[in-house]
C-alpha positions in Angstrom: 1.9 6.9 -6.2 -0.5 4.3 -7.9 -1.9 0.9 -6.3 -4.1 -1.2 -8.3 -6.3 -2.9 -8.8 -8.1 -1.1 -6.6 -11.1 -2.4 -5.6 -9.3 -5.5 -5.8 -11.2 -8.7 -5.9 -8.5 -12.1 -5.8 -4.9 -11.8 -5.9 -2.5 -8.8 -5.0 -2.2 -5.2 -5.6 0.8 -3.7 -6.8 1.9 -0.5 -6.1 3.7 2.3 -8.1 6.0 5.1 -6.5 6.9 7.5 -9.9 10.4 8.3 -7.6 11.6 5.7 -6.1 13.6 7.1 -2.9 15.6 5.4 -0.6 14.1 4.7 2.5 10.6 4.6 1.3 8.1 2.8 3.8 4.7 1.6 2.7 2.2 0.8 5.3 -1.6 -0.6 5.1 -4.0 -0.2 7.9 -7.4 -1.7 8.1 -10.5 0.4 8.9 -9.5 0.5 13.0 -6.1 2.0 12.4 -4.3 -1.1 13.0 -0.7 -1.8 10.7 -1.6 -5.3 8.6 1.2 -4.9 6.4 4.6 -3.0 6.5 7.2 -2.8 3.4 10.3 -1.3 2.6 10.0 0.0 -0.6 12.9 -0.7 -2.7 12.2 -0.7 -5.9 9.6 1.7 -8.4 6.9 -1.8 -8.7 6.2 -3.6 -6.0 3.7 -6.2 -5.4 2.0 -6.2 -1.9 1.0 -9.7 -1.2 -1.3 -9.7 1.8 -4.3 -12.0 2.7 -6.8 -9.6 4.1 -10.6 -9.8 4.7 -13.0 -8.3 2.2 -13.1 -4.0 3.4 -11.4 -0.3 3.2 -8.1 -0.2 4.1 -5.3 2.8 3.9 -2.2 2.2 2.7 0.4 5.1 3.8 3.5 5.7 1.9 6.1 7.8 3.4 9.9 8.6 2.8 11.6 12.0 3.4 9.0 13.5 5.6 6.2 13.2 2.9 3.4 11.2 3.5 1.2 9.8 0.6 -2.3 8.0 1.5 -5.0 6.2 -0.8 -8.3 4.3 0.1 -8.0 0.6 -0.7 -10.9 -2.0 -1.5 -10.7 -5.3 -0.5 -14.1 -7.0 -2.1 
């Protein structure tokens, strides 16, 4: 899995699963836990548009019982 940019200053990140799988869920979560953004997944690129205040976030990205997780910047 790949998101970039990352610290992203203006515009959107996009994110890279290497396999896509069916059923994949990607999640972002700001620094209190709380969901800010949910996507089904359903292709290998996607571009996560999201209008987010400057800060770390967590995006989650899960599909057949395995979870992958990266730190986001939000400048």
């Amino acid at each position: 899995m790949l998101v970039y940019p990352n610290p992203l200053q203006n515009g959107n990140w996009t994110l890279e699963v290497g396999n896509f799988i069916p059923g994949m869920i990607a999640e972002i979560f700001d620094a209190t836990g709380r969901l800010v953004y949910h996507l089904q997944v359903t292709t290998a690129r996607s571009e996560i548009s999201i209008t987010v205040a400057a800060g770390v976030y967590t995006i989650r990205v899960s599909a057949n019982g395995n979870i992958f997780t990266q730190k986001l910047i939000k400048l």
